[in-house]
N, C-alpha and C positions, 0 to 999 in steps of 0.2 A: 322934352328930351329925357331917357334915360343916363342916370350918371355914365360919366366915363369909364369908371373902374369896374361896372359892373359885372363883367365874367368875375375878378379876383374878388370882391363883394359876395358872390354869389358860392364861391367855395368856403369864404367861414363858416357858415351854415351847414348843420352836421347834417349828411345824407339824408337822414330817419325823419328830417326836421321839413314840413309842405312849407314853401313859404305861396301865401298868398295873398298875391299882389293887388293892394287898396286903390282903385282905381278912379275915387272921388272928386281929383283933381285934375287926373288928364280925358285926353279923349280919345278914340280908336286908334286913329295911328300911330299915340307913343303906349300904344297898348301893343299893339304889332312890333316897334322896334324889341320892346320886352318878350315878347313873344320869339322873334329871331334868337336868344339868346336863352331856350331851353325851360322861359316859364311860362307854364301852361293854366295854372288856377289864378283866376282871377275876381276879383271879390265888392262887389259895389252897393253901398245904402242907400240909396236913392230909388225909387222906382221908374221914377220918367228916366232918369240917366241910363240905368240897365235896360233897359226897354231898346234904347237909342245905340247902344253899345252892342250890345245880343244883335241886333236888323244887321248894323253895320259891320259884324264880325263873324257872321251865320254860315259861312263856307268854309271857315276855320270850328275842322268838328272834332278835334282834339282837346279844342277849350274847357276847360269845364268850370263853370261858371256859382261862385257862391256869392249867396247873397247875404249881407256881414251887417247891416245896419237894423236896426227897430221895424218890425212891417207892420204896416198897417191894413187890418182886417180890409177895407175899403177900397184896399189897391192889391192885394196881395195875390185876388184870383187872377189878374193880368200876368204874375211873373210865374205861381208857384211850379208851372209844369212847361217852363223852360230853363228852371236851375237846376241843378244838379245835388246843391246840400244847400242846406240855411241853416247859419250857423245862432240865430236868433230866436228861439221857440221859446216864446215867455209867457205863454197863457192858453188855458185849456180852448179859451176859443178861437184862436188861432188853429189848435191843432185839431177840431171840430172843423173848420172853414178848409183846412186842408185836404182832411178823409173826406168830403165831399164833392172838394174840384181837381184833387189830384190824379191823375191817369194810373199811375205806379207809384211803387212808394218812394217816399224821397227822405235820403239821410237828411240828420237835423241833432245839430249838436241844442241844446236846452242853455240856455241863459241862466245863469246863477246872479243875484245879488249879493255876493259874498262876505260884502261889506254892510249890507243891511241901509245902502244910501235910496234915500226917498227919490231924488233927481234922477238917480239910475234905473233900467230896464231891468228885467228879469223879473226870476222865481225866488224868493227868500228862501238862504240855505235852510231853514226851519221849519221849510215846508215841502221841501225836496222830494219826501218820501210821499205825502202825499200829492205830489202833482206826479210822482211816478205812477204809482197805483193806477192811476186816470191814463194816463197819456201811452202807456204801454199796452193799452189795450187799442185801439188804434191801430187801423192793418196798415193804414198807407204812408204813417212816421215808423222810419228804422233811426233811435235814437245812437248815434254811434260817439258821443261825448258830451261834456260840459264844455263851456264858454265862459269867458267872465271877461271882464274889464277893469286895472286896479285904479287905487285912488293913486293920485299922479304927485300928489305933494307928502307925499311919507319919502322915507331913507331908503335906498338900497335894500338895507334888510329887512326890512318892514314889505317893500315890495315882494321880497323873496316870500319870505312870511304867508303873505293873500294867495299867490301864488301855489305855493306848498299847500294852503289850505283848502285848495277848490282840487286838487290833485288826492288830497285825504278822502273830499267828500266822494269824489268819483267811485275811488276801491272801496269805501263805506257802503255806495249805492249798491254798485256790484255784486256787494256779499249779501247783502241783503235783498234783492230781488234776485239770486243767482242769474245775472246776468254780463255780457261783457259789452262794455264801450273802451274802444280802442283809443281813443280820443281826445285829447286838448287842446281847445282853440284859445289861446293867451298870450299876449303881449303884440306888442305894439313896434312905431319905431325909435321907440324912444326907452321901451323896457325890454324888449326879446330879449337880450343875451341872459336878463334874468329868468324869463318864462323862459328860457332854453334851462336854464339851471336846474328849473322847480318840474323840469317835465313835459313842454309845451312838445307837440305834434305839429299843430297849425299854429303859425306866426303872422297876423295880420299886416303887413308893413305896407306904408304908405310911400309919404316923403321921403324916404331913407334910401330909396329907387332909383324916385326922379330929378331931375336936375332942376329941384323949383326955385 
């Protein structure tokens, strides 16, 4: 079940702000009550789960389906050309395996390790420029942001902080490849109001939704 309060839930959320709804936990039909209720992007790490979700929700063509978790090379040509954006592009062969099964091009926000954590996915900020160079050459990724995920046991500020700093690197990139990415996919449901502070676009929210 979607929470109860969700229309009034759903107006804190500045206009400007996608919330895209984490769907890991439930399954197509509290996908559709949410859906009743004017949200349309929906965002699943999983590949058998999206697989299972997409079949079950194929006649709802308004959806527009991102895919938000780690993909793995090995499963990846199953989903890549029924989502819409992948907000996870963390490796030049990922993004090789794409320009090769992809029909059209598909936005794809780039993965940052902004934190430089070993456990975590991504591209190390330090090498940003160099995996641009690469990956923008590339007809069938239209990179349209950075992604990140903060560490969860810092302060407030400190979140703000990482936050702010993946929002630097993005206009850094920018100027530097004269290019534009519209783009920030950041926080969570346990950080958004702060990745709304630091500049977030796309807000990944999960549990904050549903009534778990």
């Amino acid at each position: 079940m979607i929470r109860e309060d969700i229309d009034n839930f759903i107006k804190t959320i500045p206009e400007n702000v996608c919330i895209v709804a984490a769907t890991k936990y439930v399954d197509a039909n509290t996908m559709l009550e949410l859906y009743n209720h004017n949200i349309k992007d929906y965002g699943e790490n999983r590949t058998e789960a999206f697989l299972e979700k997409y079949e079950a929700l194929k006649d709802y063509k308004d959806i527009k389906w991102h895919f938000i978790g780690h993909l793995q090379r090995n499963k990846a040509e199953s989903v890549i050309n029924k989502i819409d954006c992948l907000h996870s592009l963390d490796s030049l062969k990922l993004a090789k395996l794409i320009e090769e099964k992809r029909e059209k091009p598909l936005d794809c926000f780039i993965e940052v390790s902004i934190n430089m954590e070993e456990s975590k996915n991504g591209v190390p900020y330090k090498e940003i420029n160099s995996f641009m160079e690469e990956v923008l050459k590339f007809k069938k990724i239209n990179v349209v942001g950075f992604m990140m995920m903060a560490i969860k046991n810092d302060s407030d500020d400190d979140i703000i902080k990482q936050f702010k700093a993946l929002k630097y690197l993005k206009e850094r990139v920018e100027k530097d490849f004269n290019i534009n990415m519209p783009y920030l996919s950041m926080g969570m449901s346990n950080d958004y109001k702060d990745a709304i502070i630091a500049g977030a676009t796309h807000i990944r929210l999960g549990r904050i939704l549903w009534n778990l």
